[in-house]
Biopython code that builds the backbone (N, CA, C, O; Angstrom):
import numpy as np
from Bio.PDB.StructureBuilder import StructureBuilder

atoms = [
    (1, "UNK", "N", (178.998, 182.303, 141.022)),
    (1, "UNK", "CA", (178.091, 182.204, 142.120)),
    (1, "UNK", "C", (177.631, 180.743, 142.287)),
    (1, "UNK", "O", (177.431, 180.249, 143.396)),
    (2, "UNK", "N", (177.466, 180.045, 141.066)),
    (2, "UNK", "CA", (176.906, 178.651, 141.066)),
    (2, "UNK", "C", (177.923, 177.755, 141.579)),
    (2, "UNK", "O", (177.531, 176.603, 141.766)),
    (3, "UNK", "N", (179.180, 178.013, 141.863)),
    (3, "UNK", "CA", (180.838, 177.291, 142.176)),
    (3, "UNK", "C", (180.380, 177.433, 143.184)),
    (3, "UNK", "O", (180.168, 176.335, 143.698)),
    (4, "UNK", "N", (179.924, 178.706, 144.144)),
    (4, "UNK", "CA", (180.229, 179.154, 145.676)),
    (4, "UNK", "C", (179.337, 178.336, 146.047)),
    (4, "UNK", "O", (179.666, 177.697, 147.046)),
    (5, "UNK", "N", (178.151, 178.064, 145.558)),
    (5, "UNK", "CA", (176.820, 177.720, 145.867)),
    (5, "UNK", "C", (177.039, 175.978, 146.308)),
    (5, "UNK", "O", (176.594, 175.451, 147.328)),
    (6, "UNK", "N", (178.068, 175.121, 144.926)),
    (6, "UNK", "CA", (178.219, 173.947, 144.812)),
    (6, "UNK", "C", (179.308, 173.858, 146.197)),
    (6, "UNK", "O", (178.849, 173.320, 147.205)),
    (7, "UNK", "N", (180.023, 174.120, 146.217)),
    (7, "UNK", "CA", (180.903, 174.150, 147.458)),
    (7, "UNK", "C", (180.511, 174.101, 148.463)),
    (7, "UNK", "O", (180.501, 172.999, 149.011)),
    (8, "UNK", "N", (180.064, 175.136, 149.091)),
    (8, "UNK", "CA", (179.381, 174.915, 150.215)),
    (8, "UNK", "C", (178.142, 174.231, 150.351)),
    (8, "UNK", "O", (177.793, 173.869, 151.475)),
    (9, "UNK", "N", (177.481, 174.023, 149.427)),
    (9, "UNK", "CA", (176.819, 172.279, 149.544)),
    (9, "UNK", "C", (177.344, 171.361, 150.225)),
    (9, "UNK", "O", (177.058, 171.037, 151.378)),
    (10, "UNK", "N", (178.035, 170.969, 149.614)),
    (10, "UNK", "CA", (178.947, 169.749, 149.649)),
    (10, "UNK", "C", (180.251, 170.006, 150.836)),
    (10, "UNK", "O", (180.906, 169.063, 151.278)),
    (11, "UNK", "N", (180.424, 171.100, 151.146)),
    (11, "UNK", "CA", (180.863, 171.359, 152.278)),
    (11, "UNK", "C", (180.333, 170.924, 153.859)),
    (11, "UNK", "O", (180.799, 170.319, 154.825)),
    (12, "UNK", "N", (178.916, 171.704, 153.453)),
    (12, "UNK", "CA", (178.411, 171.460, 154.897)),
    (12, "UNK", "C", (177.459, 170.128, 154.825)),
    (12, "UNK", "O", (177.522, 169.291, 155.726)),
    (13, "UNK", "N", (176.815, 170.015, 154.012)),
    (13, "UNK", "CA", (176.000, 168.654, 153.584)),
    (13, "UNK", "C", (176.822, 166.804, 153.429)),
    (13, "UNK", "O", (176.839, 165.718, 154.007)),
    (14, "UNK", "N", (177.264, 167.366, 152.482)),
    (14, "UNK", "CA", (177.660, 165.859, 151.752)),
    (14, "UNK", "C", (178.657, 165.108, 152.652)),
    (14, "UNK", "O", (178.617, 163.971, 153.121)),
    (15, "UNK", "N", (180.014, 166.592, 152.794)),
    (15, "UNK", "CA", (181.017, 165.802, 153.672)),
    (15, "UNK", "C", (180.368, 166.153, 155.143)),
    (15, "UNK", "O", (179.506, 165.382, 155.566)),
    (16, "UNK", "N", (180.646, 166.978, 155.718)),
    (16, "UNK", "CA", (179.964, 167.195, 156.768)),
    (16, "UNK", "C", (178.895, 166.331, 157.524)),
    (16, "UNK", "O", (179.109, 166.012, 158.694)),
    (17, "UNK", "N", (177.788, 165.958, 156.902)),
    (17, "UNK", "CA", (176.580, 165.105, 157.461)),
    (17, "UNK", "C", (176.658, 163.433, 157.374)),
    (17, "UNK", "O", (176.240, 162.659, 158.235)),
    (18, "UNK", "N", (177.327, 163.068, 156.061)),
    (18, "UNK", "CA", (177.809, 161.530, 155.757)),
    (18, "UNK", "C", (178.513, 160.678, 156.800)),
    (18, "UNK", "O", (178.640, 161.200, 157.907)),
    (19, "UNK", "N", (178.984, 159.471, 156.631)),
    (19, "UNK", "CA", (177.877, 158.661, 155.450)),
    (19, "UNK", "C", (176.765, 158.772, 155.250)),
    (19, "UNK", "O", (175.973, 159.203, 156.088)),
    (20, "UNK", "N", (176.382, 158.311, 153.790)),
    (20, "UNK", "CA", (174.770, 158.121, 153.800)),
    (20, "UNK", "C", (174.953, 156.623, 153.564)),
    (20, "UNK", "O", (175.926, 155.974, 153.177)),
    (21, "UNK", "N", (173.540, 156.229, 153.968)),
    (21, "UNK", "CA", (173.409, 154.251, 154.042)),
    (21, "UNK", "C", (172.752, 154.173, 152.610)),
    (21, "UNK", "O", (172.976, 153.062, 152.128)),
    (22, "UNK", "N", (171.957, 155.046, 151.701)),
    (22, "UNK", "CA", (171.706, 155.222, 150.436)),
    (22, "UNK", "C", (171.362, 155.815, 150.385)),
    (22, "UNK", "O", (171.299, 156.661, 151.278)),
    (23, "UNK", "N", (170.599, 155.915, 148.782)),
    (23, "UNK", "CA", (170.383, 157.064, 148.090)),
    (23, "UNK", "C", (168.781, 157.685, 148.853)),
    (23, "UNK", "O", (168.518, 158.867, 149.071)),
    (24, "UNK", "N", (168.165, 156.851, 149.056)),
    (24, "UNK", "CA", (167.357, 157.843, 150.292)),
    (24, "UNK", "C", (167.492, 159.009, 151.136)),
    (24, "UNK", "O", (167.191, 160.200, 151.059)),
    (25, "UNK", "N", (168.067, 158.220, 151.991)),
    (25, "UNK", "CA", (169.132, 159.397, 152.730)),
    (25, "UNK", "C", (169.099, 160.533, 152.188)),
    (25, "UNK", "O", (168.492, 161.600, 152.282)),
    (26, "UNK", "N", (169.958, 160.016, 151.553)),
    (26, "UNK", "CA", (170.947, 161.661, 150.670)),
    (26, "UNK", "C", (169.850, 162.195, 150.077)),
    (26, "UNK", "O", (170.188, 163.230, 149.503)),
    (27, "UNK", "N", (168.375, 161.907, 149.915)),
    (27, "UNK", "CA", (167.770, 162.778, 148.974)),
    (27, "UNK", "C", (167.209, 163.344, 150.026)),
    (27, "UNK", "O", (167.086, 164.569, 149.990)),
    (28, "UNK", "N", (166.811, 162.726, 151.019)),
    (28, "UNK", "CA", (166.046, 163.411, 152.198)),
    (28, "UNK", "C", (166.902, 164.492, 152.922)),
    (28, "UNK", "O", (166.188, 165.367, 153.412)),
    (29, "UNK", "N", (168.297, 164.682, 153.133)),
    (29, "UNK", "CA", (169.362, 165.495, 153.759)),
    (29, "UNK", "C", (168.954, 166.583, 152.435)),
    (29, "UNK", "O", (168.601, 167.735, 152.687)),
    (30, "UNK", "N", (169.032, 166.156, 151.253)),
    (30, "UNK", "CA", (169.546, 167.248, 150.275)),
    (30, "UNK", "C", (167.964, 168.334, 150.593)),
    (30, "UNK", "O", (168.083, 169.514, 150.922)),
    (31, "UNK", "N", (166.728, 167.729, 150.435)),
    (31, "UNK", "CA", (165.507, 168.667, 150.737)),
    (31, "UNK", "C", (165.687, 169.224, 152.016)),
    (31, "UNK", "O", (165.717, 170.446, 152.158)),
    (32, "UNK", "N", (165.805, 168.477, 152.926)),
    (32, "UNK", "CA", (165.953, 169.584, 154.013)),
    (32, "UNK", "C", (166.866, 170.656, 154.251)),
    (32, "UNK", "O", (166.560, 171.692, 154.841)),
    (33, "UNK", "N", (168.078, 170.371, 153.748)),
    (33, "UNK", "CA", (168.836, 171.534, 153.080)),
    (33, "UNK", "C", (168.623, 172.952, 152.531)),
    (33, "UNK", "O", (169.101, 174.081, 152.646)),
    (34, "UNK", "N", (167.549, 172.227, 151.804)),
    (34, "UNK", "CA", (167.459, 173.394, 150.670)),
    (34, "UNK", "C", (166.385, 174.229, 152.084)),
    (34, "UNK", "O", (166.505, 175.339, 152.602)),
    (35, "UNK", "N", (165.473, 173.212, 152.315)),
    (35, "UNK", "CA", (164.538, 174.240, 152.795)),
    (35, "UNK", "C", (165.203, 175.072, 153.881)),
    (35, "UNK", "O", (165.113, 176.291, 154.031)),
    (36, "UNK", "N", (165.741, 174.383, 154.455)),
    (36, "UNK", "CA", (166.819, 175.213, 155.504)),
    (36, "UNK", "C", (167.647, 176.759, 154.867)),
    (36, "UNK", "O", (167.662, 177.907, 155.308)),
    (37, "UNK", "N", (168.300, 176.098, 153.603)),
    (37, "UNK", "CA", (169.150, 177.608, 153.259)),
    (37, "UNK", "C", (167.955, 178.538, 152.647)),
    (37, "UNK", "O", (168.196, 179.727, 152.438)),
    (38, "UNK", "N", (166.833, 178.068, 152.397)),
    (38, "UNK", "CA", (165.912, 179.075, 151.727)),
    (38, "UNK", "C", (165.414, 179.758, 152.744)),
    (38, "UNK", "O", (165.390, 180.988, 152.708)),
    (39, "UNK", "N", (164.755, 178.771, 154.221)),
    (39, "UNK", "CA", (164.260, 179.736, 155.172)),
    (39, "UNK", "C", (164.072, 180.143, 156.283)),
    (39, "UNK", "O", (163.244, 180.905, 156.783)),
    (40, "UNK", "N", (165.331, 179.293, 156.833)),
    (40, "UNK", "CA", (165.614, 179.536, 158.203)),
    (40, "UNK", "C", (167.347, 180.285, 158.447)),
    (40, "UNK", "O", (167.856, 180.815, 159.435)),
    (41, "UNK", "N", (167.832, 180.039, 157.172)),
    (41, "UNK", "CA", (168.983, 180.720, 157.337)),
    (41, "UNK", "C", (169.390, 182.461, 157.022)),
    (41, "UNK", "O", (169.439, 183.021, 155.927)),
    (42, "UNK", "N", (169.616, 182.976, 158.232)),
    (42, "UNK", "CA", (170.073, 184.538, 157.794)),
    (42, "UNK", "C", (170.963, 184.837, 157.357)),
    (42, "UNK", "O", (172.157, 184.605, 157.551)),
    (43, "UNK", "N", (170.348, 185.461, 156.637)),
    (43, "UNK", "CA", (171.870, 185.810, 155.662)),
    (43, "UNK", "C", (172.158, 187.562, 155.823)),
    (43, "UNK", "O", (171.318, 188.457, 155.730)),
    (44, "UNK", "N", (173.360, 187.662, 156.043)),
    (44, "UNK", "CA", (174.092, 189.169, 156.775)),
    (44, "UNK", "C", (173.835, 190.159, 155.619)),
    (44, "UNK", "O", (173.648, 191.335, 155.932)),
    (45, "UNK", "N", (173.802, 189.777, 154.189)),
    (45, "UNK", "CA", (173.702, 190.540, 152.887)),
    (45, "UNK", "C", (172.176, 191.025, 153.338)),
    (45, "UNK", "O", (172.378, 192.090, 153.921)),
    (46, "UNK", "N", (171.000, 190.806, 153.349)),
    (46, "UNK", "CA", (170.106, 190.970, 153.587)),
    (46, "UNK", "C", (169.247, 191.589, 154.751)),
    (46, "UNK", "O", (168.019, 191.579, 154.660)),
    (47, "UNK", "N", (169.909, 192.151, 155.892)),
    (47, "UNK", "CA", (169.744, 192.102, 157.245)),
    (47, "UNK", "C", (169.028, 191.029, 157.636)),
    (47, "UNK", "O", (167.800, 190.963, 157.682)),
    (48, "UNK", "N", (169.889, 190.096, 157.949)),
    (48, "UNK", "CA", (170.003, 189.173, 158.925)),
    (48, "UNK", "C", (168.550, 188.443, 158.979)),
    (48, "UNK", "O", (167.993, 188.241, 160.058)),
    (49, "UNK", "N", (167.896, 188.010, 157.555)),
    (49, "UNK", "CA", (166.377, 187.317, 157.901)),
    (49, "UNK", "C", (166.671, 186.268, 156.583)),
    (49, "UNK", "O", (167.563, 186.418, 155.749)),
    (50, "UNK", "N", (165.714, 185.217, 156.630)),
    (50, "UNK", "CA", (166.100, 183.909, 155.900)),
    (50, "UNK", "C", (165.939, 184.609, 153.911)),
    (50, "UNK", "O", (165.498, 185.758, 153.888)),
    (51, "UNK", "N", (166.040, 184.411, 153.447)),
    (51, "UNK", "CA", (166.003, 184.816, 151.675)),
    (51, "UNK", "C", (164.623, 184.818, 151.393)),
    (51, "UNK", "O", (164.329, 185.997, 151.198)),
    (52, "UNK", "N", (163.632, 184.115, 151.272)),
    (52, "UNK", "CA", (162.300, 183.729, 151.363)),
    (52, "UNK", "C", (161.962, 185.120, 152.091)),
    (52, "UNK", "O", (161.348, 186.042, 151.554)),
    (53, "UNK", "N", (162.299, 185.120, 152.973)),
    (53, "UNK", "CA", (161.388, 186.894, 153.412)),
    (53, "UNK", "C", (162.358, 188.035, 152.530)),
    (53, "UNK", "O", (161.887, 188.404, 151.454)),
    (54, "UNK", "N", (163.004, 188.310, 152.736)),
    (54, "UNK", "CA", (163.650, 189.222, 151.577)),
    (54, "UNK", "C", (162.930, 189.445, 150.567)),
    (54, "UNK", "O", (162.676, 190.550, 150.090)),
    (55, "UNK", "N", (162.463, 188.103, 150.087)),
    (55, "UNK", "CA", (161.951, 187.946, 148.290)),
    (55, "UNK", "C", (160.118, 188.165, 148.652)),
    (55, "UNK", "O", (159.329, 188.502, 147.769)),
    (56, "UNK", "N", (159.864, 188.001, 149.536)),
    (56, "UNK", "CA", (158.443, 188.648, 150.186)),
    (56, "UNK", "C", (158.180, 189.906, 150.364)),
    (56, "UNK", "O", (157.234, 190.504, 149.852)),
    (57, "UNK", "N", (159.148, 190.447, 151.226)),
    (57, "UNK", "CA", (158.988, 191.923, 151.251)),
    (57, "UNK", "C", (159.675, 192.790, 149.586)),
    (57, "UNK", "O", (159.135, 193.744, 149.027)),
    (58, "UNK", "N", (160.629, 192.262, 149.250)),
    (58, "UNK", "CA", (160.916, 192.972, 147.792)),
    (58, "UNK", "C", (159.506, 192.975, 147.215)),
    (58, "UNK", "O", (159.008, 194.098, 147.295)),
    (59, "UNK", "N", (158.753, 192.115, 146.687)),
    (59, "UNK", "CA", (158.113, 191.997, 145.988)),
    (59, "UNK", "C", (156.386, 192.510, 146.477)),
    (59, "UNK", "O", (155.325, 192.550, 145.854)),
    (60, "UNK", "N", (156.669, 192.753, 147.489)),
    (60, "UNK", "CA", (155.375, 193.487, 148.426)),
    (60, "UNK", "C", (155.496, 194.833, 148.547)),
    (60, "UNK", "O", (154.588, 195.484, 149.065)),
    (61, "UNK", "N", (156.993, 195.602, 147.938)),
    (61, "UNK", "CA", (156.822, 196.825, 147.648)),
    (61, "UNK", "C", (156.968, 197.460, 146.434)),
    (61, "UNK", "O", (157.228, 198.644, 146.220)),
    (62, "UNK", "N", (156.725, 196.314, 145.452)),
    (62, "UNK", "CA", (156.523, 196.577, 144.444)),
    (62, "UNK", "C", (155.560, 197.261, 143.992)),
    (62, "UNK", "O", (154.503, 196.918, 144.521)),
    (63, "UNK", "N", (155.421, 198.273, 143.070)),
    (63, "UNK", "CA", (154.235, 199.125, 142.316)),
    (63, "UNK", "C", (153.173, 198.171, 141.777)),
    (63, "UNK", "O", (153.559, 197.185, 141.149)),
    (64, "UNK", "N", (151.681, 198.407, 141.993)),
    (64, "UNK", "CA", (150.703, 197.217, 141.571)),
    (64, "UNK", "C", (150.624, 197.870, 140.174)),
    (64, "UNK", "O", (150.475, 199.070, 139.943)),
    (65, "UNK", "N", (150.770, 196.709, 139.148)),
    (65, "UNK", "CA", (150.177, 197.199, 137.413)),
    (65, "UNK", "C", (148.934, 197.396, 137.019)),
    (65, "UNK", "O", (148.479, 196.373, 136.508)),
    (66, "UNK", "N", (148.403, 198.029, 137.035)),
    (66, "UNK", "CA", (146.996, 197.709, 136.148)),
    (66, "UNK", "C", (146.883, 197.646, 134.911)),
    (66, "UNK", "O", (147.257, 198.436, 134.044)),
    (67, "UNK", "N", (146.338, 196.650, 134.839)),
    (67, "UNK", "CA", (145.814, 195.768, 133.294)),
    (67, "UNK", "C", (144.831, 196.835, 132.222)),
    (67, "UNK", "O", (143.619, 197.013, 132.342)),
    (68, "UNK", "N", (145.349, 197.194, 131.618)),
    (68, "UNK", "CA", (143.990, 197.773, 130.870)),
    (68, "UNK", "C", (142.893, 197.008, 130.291)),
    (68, "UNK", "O", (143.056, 195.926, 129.728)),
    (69, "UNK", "N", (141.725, 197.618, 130.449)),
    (69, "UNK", "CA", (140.806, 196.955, 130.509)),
    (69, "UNK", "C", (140.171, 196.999, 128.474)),
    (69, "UNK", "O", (140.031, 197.976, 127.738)),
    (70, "UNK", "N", (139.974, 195.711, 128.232)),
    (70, "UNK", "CA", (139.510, 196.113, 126.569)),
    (70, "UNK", "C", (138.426, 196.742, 126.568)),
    (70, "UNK", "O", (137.883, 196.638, 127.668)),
    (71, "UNK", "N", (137.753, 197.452, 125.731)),
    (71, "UNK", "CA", (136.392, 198.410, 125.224)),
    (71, "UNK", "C", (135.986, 197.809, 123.985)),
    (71, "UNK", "O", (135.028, 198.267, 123.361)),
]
sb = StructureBuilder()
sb.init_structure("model")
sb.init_model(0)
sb.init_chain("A")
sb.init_seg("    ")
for serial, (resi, resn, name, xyz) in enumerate(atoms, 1):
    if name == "N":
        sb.init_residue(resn, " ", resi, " ")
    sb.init_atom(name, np.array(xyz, "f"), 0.0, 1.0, " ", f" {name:<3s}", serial, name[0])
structure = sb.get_structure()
């Protein structure tokens, strides 16, 4: 998964968006990236909403724990 992940990085980013004029650049492309594949991109595995909501609603229908309380 971490191969598929590196690939298409560097697929759509590195070659795709380049040159970079330096290492600035490239750090500023690489954050917006990320924030992009985290939350504006839909992904079809998920019905079609960015990962970041997926991982919102999973975790919003989760069972609440209660802590026991000491005596």
């Amino acid at each position: 998964m971490a191969e598929a992940l590196n690939s298409l990085f560097k697929a759509e980013l590195i070659r795709n968006k380049g040159p970079w004029t330096g290492i600035n650049d490239l750090e500023i492309a690489v954050a917006e990236y990320i924030d992009w594949y985290n939350h504006r991109r839909l992904h079809g595995e998920i019905g079609y909403i960015p990962p970041v909501e997926a991982e919102t609603i999973f975790y919003s229908n989760l069972p609440t724990i209660k802590t026991m309380e000491r005596v």
